[in-house]
KESEBA-105611 format. One line per field, with one value per residue: z, y, x of N, C-alpha, C in turn; residue in one letter. Coordinates in nm, 3 decimals. Layout:
nZ Z, ...
nY Y, ...
nX X, ...
caZ Z, ...
caY Y, ...
caX X, ...
cZ Z, ...
cY Y, ...
cX X, ...
res A, ...
This chain:
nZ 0.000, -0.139, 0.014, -0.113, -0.083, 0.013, -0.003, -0.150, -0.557, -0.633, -0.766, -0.736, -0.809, -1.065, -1.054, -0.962, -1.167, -1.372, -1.269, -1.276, -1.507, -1.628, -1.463, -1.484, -1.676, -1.548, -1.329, -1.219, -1.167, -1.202, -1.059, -1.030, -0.845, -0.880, -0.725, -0.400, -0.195, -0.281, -0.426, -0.254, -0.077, -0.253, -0.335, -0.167, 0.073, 0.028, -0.293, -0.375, -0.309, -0.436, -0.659, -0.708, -0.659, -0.910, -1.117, -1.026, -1.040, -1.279, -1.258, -1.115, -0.810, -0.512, -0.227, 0.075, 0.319, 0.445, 0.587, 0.475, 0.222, 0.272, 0.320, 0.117, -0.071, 0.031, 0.011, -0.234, -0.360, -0.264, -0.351, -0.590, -0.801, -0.726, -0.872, -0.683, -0.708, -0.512, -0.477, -0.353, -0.109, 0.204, 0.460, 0.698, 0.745, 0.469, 0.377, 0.535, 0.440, 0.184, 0.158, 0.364, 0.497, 0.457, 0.394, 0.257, 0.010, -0.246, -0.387, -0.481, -0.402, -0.252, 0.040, 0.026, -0.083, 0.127, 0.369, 0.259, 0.222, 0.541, 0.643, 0.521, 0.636, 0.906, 0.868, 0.669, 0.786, 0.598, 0.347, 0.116, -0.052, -0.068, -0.397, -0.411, -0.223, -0.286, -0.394, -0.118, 0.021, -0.068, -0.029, 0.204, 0.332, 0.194, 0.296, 0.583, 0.536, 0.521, 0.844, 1.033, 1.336, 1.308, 1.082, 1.171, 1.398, 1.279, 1.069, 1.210, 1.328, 1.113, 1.044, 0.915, 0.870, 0.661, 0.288, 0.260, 0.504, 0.556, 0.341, 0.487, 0.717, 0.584, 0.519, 0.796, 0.809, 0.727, 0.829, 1.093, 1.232, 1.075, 1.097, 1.387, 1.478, 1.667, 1.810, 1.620, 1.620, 1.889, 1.881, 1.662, 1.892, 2.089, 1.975, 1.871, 2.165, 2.224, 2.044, 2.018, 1.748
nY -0.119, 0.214, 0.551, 0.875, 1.195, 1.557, 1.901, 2.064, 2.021, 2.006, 1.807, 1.492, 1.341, 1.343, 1.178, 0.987, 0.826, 0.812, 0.626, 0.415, 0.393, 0.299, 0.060, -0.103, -0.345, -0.548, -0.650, -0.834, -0.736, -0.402, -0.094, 0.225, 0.500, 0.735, 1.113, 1.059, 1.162, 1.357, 1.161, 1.032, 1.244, 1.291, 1.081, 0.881, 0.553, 0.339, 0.345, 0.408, 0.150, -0.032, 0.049, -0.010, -0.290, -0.394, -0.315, -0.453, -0.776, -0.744, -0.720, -0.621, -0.632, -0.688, -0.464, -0.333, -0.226, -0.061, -0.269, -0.449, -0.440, -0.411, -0.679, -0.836, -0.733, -0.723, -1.020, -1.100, -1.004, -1.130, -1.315, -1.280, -1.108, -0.723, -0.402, -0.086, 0.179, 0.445, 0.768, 1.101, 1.074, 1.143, 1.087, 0.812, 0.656, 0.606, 0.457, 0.225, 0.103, 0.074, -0.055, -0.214, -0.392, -0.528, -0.793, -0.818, -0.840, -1.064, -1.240, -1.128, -0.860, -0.619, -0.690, -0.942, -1.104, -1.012, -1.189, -1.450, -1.444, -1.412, -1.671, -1.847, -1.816, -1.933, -2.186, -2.269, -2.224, -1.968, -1.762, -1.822, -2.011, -2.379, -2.566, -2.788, -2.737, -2.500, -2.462, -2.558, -2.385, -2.157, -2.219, -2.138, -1.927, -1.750, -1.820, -1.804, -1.525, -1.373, -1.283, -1.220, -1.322, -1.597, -1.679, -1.732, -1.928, -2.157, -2.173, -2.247, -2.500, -2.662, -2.701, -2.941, -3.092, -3.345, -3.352, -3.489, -3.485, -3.227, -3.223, -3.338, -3.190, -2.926, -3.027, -3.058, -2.847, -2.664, -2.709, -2.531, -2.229, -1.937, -1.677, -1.672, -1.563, -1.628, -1.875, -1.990, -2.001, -2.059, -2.333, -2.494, -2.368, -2.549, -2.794, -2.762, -2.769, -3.014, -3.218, -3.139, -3.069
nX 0.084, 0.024, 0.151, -0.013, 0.088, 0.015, -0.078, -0.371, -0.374, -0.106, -0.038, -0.129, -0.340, -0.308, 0.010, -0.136, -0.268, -0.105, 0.089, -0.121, -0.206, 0.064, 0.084, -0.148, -0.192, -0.042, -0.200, -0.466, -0.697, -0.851, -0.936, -0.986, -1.060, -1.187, -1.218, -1.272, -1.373, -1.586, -1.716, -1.842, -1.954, -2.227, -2.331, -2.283, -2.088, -2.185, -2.214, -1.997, -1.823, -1.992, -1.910, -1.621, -1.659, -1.802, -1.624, -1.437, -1.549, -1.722, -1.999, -2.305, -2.387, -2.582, -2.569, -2.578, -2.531, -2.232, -2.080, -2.178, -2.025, -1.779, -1.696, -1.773, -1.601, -1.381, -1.406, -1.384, -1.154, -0.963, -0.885, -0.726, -0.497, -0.478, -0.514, -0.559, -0.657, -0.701, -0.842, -0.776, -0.853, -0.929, -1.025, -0.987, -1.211, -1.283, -1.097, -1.077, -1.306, -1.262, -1.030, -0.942, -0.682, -0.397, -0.479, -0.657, -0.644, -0.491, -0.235, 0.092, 0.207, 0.426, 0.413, 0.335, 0.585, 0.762, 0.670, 0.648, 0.954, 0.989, 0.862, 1.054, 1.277, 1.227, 1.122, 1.342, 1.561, 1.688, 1.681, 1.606, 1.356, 1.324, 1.363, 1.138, 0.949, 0.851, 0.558, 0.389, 0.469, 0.382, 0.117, 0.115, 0.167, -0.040, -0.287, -0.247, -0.259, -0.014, 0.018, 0.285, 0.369, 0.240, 0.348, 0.572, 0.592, 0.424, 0.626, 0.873, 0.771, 0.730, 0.954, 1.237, 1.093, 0.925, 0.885, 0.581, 0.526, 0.493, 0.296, 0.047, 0.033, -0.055, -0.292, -0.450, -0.428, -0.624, -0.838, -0.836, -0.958, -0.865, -0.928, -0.909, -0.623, -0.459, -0.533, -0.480, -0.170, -0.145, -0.225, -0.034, 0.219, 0.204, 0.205, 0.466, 0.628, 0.508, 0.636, 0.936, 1.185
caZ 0.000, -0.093, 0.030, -0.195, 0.028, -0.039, -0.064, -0.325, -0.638, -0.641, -0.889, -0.652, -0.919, -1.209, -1.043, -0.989, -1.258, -1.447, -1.179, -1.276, -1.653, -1.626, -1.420, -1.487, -1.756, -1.462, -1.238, -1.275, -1.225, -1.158, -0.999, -1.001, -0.771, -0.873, -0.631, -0.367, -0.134, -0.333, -0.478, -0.131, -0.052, -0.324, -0.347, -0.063, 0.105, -0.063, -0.414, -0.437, -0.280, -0.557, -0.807, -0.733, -0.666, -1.024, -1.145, -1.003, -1.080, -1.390, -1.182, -1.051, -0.681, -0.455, -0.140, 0.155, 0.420, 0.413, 0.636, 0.383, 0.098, 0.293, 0.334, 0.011, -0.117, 0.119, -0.047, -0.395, -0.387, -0.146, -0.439, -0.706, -0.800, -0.783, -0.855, -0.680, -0.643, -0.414, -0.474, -0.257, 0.011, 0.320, 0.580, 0.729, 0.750, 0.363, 0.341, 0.621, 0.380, 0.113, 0.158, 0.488, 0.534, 0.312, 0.445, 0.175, -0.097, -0.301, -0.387, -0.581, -0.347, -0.184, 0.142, 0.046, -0.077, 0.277, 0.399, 0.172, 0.291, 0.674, 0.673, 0.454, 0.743, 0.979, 0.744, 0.593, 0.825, 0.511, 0.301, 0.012, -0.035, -0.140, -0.459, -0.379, -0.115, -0.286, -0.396, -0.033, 0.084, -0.107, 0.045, 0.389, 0.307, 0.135, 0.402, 0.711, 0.540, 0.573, 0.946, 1.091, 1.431, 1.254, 0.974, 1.259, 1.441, 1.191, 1.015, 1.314, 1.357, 1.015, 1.011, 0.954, 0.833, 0.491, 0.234, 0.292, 0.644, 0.521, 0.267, 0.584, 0.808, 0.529, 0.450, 0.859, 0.833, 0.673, 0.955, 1.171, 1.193, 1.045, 1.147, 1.478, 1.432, 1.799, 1.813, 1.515, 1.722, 2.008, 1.821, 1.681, 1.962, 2.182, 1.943, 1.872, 2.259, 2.231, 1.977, 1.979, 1.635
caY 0.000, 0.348, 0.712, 1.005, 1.300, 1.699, 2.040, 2.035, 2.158, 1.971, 1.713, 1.392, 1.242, 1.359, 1.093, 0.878, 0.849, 0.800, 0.526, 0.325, 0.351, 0.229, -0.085, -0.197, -0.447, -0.641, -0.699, -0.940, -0.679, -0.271, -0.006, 0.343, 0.543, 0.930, 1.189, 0.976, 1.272, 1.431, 1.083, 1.020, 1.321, 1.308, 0.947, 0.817, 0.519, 0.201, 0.337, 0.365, 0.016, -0.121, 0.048, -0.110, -0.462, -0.412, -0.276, -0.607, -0.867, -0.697, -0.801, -0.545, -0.663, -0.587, -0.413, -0.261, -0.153, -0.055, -0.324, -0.569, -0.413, -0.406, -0.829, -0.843, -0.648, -0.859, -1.183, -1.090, -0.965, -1.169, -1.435, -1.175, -0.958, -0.598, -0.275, -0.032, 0.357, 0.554, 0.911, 1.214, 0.991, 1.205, 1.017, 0.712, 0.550, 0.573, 0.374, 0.089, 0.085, 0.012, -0.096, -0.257, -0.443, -0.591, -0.933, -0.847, -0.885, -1.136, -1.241, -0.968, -0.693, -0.647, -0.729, -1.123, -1.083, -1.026, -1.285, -1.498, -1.451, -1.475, -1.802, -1.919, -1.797, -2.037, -2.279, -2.351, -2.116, -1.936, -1.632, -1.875, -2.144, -2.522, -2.524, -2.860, -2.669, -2.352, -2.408, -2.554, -2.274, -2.084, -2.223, -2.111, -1.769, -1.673, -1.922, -1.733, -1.415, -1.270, -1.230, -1.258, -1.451, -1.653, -1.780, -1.760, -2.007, -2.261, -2.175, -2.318, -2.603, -2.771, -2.678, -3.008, -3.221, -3.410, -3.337, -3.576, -3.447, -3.065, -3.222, -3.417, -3.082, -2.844, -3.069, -3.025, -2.659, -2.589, -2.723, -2.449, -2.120, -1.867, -1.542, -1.643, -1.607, -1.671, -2.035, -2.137, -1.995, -2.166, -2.483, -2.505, -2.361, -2.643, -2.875, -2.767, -2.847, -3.198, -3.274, -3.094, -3.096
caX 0.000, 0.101, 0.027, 0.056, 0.049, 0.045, -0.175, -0.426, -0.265, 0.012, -0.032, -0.113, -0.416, -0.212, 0.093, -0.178, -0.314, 0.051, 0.075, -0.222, -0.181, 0.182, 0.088, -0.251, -0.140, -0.013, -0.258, -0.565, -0.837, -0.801, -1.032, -0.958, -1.194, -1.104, -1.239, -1.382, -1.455, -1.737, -1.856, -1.889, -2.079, -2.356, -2.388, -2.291, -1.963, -2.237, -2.247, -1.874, -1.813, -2.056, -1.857, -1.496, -1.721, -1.827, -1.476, -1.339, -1.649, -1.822, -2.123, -2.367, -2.404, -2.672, -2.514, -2.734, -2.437, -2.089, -2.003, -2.154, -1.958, -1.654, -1.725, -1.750, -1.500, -1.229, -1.405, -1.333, -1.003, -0.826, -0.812, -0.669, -0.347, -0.584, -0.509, -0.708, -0.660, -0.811, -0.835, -0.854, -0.943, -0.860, -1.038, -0.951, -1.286, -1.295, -0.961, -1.090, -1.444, -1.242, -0.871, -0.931, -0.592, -0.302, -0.484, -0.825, -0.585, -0.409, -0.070, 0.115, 0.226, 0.556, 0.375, 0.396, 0.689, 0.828, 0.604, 0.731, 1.072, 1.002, 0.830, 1.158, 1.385, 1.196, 1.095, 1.445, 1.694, 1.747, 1.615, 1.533, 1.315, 1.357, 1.257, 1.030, 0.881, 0.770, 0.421, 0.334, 0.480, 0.306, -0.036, 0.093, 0.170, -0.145, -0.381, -0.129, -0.217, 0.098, 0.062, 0.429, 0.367, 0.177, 0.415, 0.674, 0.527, 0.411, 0.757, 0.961, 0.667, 0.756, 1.123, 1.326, 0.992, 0.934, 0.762, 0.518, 0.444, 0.462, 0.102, -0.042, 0.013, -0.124, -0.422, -0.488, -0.380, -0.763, -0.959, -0.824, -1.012, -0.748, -1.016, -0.859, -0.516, -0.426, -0.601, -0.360, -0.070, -0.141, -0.209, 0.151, 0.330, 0.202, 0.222, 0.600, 0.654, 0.551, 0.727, 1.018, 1.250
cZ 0.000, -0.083, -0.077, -0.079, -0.025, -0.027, -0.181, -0.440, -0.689, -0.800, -0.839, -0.747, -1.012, -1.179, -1.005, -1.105, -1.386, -1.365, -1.258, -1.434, -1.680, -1.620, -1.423, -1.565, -1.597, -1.331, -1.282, -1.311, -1.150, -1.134, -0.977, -0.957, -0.774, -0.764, -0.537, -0.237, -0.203, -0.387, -0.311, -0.042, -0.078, -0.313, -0.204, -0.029, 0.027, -0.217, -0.452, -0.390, -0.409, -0.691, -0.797, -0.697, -0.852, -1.117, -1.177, -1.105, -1.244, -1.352, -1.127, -0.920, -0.570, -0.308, -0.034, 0.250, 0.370, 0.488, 0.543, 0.236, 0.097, 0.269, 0.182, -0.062, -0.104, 0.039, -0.161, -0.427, -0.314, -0.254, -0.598, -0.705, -0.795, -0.747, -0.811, -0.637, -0.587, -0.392, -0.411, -0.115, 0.134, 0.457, 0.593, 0.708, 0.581, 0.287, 0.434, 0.534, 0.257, 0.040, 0.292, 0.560, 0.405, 0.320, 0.334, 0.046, -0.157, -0.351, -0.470, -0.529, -0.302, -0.010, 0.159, -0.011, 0.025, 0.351, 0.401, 0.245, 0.433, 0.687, 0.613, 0.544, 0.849, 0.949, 0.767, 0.687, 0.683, 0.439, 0.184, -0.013, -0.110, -0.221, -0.463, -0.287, -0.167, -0.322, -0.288, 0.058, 0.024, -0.063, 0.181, 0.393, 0.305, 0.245, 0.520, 0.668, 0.559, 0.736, 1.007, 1.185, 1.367, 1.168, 1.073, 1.327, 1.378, 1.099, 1.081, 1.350, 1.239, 0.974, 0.991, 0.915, 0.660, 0.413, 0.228, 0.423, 0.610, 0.457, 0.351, 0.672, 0.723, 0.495, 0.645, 0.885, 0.835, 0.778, 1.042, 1.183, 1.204, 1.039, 1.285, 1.437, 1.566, 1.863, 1.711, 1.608, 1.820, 1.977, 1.782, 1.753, 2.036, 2.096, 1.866, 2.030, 2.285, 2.175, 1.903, 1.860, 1.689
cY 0.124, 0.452, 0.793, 1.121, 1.444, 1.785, 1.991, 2.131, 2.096, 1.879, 1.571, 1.299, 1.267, 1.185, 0.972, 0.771, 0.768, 0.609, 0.432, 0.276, 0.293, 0.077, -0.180, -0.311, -0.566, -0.727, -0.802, -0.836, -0.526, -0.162, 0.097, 0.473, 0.727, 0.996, 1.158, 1.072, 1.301, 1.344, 1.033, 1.061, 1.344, 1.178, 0.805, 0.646, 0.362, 0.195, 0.293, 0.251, -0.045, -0.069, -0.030, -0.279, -0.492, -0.404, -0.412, -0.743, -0.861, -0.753, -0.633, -0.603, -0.598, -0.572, -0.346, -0.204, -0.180, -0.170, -0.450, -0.556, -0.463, -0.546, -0.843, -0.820, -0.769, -0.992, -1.192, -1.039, -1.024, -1.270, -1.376, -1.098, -0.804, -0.474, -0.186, 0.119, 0.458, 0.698, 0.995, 1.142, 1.064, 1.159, 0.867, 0.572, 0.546, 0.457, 0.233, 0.033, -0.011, -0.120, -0.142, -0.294, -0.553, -0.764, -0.945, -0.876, -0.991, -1.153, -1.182, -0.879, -0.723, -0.715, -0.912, -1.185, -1.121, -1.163, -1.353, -1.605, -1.473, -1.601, -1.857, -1.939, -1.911, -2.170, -2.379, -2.296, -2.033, -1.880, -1.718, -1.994, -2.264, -2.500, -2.666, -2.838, -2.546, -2.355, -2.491, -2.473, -2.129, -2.084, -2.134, -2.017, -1.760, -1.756, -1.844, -1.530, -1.330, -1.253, -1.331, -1.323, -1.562, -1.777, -1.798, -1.910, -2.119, -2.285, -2.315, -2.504, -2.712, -2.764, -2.816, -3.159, -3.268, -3.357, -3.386, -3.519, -3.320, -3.087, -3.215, -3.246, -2.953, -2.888, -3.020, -2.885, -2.613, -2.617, -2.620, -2.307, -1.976, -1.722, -1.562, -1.657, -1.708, -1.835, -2.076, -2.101, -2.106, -2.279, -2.540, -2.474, -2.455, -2.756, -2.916, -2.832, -2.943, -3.270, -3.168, -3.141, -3.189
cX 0.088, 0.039, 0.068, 0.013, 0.070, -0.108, -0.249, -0.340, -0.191, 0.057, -0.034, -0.196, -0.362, -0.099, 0.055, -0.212, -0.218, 0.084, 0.014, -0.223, -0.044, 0.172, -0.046, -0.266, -0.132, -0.062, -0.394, -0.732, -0.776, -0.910, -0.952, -1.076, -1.181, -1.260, -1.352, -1.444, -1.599, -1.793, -1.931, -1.978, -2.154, -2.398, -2.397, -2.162, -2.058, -2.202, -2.084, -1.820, -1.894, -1.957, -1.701, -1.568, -1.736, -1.728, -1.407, -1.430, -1.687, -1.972, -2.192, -2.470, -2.479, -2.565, -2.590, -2.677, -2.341, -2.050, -2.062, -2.061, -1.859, -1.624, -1.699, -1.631, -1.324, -1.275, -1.361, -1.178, -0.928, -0.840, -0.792, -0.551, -0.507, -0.508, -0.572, -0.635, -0.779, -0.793, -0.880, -0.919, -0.837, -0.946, -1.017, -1.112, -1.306, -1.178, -1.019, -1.241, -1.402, -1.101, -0.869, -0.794, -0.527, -0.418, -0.611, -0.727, -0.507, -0.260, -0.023, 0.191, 0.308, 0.527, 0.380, 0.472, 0.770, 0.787, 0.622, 0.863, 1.101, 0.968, 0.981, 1.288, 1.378, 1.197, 1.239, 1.548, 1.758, 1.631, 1.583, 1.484, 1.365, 1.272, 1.122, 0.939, 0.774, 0.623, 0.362, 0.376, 0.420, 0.175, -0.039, 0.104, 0.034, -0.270, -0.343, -0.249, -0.170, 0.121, 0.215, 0.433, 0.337, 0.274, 0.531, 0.693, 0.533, 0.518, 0.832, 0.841, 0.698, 0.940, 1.182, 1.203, 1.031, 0.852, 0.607, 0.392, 0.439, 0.226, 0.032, -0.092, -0.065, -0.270, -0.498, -0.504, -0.540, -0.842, -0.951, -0.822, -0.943, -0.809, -0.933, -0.754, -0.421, -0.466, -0.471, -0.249, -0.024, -0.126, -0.099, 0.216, 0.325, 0.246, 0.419, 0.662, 0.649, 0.608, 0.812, 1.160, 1.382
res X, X, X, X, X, X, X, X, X, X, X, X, X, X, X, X, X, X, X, X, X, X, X, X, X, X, X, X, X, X, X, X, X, X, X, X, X, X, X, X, X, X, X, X, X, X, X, X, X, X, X, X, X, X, X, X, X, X, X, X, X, X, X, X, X, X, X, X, X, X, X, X, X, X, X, X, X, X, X, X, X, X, X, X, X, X, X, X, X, X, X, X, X, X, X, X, X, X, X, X, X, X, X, X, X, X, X, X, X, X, X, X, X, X, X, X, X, X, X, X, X, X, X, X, X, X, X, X, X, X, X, X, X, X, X, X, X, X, X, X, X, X, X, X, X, X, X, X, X, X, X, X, X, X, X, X, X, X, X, X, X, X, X, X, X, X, X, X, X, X, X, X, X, X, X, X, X, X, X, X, X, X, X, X, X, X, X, X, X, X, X, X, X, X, X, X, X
C-alpha cells in the first residue's frame, strides 16, 4: 500500500493516474476510484463500494451496508493480483471501507513478498526457499495471510519435516479457523513443545 500526500494543487491524481496507466497491464483486475470525497458526498460510502465490486467482478451486486460491501469487497479480492486507487481519500474511514488491510488482498504486493521470505527464514533457516517446497509454501503464506507470528510459528513447527508431512500438516492446516489467528498460534506452539525438532 502506498500514500501520496500533499496540498491540493500539487499534482497527486495527475501521479496517480501515471501510476495506474503504467501498471494496470499487470494486475488481474483494476479499480480506479477518482475523487472519492465528493462521490462520497452526493452518493454516498455504498455506491462507491458497488462500483470497485463491479470494477473487479463486472457483476452489478446488490449491497445494503458498508459493512456488507466491505465483506465483500475482502471476499473478492483476497483471491486476485488488484489494482485499486483511491483518490482524494482524506479520511480514514474511507480507506478501512475500502482498503481494509493488506490481508483483503491477493498475492502480488511487496507485502507477500516479505512474507514470503520470513516463513523461509523459519521454514528452511534461510532467506530462500527449497525449490520442492515452494508451492506448499506458497499455500501457507497466502492461508497465514501474511501475518508474521503466525508464519513464525508454523515456520519453526515444520522446520526439519518431509515433504510428505509438510502435505499431511497443510491438508490439517484448513480445519483451523485462520479469522482467529491466535487459536492457530497456540495450536503449533504447543504442538512444537511436544514434539520438539
Amino acid at each position: 500500500m502506498i500514500g501520496i500526500c500533499g496540498i491540493s494543487g500539487i499534482g497527486k491524481t495527475t501521479i496517480a493516474k501515471a501510476i495506474y496507466n503504467r501498471l494496470y497491464a499487470h494486475f488481474d483486475v483494476c479499480s480506479f476510484c477518482e475523487n472519492v470525497k465528493e462521490v462520497i458526498e452526493k452518493h454516498g460510502m455504498i455506491q462507491l463500494q458497488k462500483q470497485v465490486i463491479e470494477d473487479i467482478t463486472k457483476e452489478d451486486l446488490k449491497v445494503s451496508s458498508v459493512g456488507e460491501g466491505s465483506n465483500v469487497l475482502k471476499r473478492i479480492m483476497i483471491s486476485k493480483k488488484v489494482l485499486l486507487i483511491i483518490d482524494e481519500a482524506d479520511e480514514l474511514d474511507y480507506l478501512e471501507a475500502l482498503a481494509g488491510s493488506h490481508s483483503w488482498f491477493g498475492p502480488g504486493s511487496l507485502i507477500e513478498d516479505e512474507a514470503m521470505e520470513l516463513f523461509s527464514l523459519y521454514a528452511f533457516k534461510q532467506k530462500q526457499l527449497k525449490e520442492e517446497f515452494k508451492g506448499l509454501s506458497d499455500q501457507v503464506v497466502r492461508y497465514m495471510k501474511g501475518h508474521p507470528l503466525a508464519l513464525k510459528v508454523l515456520g519453526c513447527f515444520l522446520f526439519g519435516k518431509s515433504l510428505s508431512e509438510w502435505k499431511s500438516e497443510l491438508s490439517r492446516l484448513g480445519r483451523i479457523p485462520i479469522d482467529d489467528v491466535q487459536v492457530l498460534i497456540s495450536h503449533y506452539s504447543l504442538n512444537k513443545k511436544r514434539n520438539p525438532a
